[in-house]
C-alpha positions in Angstrom: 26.7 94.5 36.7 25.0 93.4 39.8 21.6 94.0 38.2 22.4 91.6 34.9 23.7 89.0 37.1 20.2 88.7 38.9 18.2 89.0 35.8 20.7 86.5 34.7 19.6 83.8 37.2 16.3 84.8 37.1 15.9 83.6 33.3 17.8 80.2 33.9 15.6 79.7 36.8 12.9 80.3 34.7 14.0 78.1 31.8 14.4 75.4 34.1 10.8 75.3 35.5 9.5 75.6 32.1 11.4 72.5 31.0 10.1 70.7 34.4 6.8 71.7 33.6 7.6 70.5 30.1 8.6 67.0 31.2 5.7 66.7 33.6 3.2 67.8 31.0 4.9 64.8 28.7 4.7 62.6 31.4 0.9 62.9 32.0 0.5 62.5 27.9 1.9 59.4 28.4 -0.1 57.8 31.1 -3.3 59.7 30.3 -4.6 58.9 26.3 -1.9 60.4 23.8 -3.9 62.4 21.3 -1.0 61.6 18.8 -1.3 57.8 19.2 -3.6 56.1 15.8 -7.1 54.4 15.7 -4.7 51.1 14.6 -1.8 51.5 17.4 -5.0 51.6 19.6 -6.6 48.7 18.4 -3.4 47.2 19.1 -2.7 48.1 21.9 -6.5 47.1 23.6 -6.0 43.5 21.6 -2.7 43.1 23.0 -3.9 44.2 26.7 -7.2 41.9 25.9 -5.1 39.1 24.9 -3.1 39.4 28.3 -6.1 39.7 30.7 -7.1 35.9 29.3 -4.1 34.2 29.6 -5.3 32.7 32.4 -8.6 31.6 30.9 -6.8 30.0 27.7 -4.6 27.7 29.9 -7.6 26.7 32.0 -10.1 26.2 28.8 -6.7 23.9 27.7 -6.2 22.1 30.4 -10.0 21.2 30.1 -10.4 19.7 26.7 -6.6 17.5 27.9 -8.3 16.4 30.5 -11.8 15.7 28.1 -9.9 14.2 26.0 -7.7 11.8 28.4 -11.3 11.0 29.5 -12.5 10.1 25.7 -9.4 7.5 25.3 -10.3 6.1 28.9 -13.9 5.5 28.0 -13.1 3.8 24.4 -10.4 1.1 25.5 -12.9 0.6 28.2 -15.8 0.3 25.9 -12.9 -1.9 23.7 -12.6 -4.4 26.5 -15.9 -5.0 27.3 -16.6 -5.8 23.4 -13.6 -8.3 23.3 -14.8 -10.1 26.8 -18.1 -10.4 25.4 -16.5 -11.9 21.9 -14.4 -14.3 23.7 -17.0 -15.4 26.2 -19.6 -15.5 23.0 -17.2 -17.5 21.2 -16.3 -19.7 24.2 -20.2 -20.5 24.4 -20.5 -21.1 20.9 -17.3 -23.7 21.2 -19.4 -25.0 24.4 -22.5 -25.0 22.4 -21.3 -26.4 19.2 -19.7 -29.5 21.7 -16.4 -30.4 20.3 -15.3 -33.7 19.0 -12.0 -34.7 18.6 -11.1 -36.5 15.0 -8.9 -39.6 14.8 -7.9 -38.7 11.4 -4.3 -37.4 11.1 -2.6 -35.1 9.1 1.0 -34.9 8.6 3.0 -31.9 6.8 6.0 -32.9 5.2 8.4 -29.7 6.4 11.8 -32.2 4.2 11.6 -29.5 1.8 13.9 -27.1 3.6 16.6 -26.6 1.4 14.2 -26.3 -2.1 13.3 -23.2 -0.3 14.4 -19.2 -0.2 14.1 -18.1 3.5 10.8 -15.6 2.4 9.5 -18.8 1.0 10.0 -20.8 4.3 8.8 -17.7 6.3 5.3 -18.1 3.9 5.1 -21.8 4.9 5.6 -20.7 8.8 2.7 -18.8 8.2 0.9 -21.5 6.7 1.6 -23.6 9.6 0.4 -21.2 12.2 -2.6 -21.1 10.2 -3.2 -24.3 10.0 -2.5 -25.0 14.4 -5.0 -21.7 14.5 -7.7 -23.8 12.6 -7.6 -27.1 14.0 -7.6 -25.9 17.8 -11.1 -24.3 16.5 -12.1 -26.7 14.7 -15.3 -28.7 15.7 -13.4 -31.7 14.4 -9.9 -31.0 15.2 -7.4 -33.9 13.4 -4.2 -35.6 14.9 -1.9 -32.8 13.7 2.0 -33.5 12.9 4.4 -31.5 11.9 7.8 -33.7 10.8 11.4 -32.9 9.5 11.3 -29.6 11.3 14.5 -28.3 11.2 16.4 -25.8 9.6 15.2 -22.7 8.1 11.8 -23.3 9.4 12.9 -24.0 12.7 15.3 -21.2 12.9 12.2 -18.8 11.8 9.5 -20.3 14.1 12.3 -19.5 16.9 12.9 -16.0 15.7 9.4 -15.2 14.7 6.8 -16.9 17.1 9.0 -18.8 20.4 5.6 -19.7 21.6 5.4 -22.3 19.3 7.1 -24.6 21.7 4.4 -24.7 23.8 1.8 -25.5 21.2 -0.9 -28.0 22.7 -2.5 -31.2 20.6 0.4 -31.2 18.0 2.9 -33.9 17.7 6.1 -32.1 16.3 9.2 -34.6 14.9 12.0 -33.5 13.7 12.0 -37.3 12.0 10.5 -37.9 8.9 7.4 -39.3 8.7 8.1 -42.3 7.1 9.9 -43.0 10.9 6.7 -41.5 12.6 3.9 -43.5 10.7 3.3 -47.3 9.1 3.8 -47.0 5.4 0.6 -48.6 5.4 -1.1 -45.9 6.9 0.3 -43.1 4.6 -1.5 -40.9 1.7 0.2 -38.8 -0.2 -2.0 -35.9 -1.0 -0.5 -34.1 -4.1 -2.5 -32.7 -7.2 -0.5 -35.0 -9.5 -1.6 -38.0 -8.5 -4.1 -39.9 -10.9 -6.1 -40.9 -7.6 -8.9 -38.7 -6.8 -9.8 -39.2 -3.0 -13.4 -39.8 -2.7 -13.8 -40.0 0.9 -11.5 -39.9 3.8 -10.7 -42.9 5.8 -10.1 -41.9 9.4 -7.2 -44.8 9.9 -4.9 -43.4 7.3 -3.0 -40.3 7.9 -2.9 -37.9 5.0 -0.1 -35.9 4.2 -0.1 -32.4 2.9 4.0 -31.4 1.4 5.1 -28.3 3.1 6.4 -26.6 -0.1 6.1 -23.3 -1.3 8.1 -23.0 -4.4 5.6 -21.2 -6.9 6.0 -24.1 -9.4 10.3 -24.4 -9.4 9.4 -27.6 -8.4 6.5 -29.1 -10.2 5.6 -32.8 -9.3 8.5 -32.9 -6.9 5.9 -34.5 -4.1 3.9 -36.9 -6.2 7.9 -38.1 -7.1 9.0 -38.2 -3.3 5.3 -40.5 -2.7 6.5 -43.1 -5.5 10.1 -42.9 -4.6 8.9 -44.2 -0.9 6.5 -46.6 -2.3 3.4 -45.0 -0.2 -0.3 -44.4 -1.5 -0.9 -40.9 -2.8 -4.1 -39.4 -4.1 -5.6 -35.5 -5.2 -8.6 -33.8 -3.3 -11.5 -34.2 -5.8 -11.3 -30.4 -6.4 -11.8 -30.4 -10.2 -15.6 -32.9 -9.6 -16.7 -29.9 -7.7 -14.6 -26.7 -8.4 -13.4 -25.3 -11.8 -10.7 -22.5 -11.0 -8.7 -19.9 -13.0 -5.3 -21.1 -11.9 -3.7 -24.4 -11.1 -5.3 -26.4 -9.1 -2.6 -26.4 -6.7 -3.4 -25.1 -3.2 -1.6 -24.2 -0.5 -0.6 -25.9 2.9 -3.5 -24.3 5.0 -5.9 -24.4 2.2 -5.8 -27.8 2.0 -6.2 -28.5 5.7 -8.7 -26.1 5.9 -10.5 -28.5 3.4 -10.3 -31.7 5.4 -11.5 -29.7 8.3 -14.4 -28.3 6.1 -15.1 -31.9 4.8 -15.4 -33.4 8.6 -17.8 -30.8 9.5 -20.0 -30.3 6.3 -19.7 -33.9 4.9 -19.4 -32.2 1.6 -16.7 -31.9 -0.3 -18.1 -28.8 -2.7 -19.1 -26.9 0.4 -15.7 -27.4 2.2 -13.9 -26.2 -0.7 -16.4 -22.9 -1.1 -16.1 -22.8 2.6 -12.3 -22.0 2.4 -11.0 -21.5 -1.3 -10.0 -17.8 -1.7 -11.5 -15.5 -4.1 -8.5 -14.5 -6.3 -8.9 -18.6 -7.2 -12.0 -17.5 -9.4 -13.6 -21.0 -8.1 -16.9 -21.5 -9.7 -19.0 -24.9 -9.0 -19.0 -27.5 -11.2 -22.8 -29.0 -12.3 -22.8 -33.0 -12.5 -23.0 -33.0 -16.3 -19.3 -31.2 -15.7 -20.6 -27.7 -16.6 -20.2 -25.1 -14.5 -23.3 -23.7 -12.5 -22.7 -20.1 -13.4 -22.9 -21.1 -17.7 -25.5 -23.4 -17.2 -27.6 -20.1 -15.5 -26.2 -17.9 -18.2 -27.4 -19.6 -21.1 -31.2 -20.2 -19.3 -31.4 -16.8 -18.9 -30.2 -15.9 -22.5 -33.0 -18.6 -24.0 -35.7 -17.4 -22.2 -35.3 -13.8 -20.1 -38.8 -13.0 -19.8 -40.0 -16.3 -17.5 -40.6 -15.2 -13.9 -38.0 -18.2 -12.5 -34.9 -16.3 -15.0 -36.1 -12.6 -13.5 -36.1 -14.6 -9.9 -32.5 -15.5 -10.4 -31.1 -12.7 -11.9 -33.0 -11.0 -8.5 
């Protein structure tokens, strides 16, 4: 009995070392290259432990092109600002250059139309008006500018859209109508109804121009208010000069654009190329009342092979 018991031991003795040496064997598989592990799992596992070691050099290569690229947005307002000082101080030359003389001509816009207007309407006429202040302060002949009736819609707008206006420089503004700001004697009418064509402008009248966008509800509506008051009214001589697709009804800045044109250039056609849009489809009118573009058409129909047609066409 005594004898079985030792051999007894002695084979779970040994069964235990082999299972430590079992264990250790494993353990050195695993930190050592497994021989059961794939070509893939490999390729893997050496991207994965690639990927790892240049962690560090991703972030830094990152945090370079940030930092390039903070420097890139730096270097382009920069370059941004310099342009735009050298535009306004090129500008302010050219305004020094071009010396400046104030007009004594004034124009008025009518703003009594208020209440013929829906607010997007009004808000096109505040537009109108800001393009028109815009103009004549750059203007090499700037004009008395007034602005009368102001009130209402227009007012609330100007005050909602553009509160600067308040301090606007070398504009009377009224909230009178002009009939209480100028002599009757002094007032033109300019509407595109009137039988008058104005030749030429006379610098002791003031002109006024109906602030009125109403895309025709109101047709003839100023040329009415102009009789109704008993003042002189007259039309731009658009149609001596200009033959256009539409009506030749123009809008608020367009026709102080004109007069400025017209101070400046002394011509009427070139004052109304100067500023007329294109969607008009203005074409110049010859003095025999044909316009310039036919009169070349049919030339160069007649007679295509002469080396003046081919020089034109050019």
């Amino acid at each position: 009995m005594a004898d079985e018991s030792v051999k007894s031991e002695a084979s779970a003795q040994q069964k235990k070392e082999d299972g430590d040496n079992g264990s250790s064997q494993k353990t050195e598989s695993r930190d050592g290259e497994n021989p059961t592990v794939s070509k893939r799992q490999r390729k893997k596992l050496l991207k994965e432990q690639k990927w790892e070691e240049e962690r560090e050099l991703r972030k830094q290569k990152r945090k370079e092109r940030k930092q390039q690229r903070r420097q890139q947005r730096h270097n382009h307002h920069h370059h941004q600002e310099e342009e735009e000082e050298g535009g306004e101080a090129q500008n302010a030359r050219k305004r020094l250059h071009r010396e400046v003389t104030p007009s004594s001509l004034r124009l008025v816009v009518d703003c009594s139309f208020d209440d013929l207007m829906l607010i997007k309407d009004v808000r096109k006429l505040h537009r109108q008006v800001q393009r028109c202040y815009a103009e004549n302060r750059r203007a090499l002949h700037p004009v008395q500018f007034y602005l009368t009736s102001l009130g209402g819609q227009l007012k609330q707008s100007m005050d909602e859209k553009d509160k600067g206006w308040v301090n606007w420089k070398d504009i009377t503004i009224k909230t009178e109508h002009y009939s209480e700001v100028v002599v009757q004697e002094e007032l033109v009418y300019l509407t595109s109804d009137s039988p008058n064509v104005l030749e030429e402008l006379d610098h002791k009248k003031a002109y006024v121009i109906g602030g009125l966008v109403d895309h025709n509800h109101h047709k003839g509506i100023t040329f009415e208010r102009a009789k109704e008051l008993g003042i002189d009214h007259a039309q731009l001589p658009l149609s001596n000069f200009v033959k256009m697709n539409s009506r030749n009804v123009l809008a608020v800045n367009h026709v102080f654009e004109i007069i400025l044109a017209y101070l400046e250039k002394s011509s009427w056609q070139e004052a109304f190329f100067t500023v007329l849009p294109q969607r008009k489809g203005a074409v110049a009118v010859g003095q025999d009342g044909t316009t310039v573009q036919g009169k070349e058409e049919e030339e160069s129909d007649s007679d295509p092979d002469t080396p003046d047609q081919t020089e034109k066409r050019t």
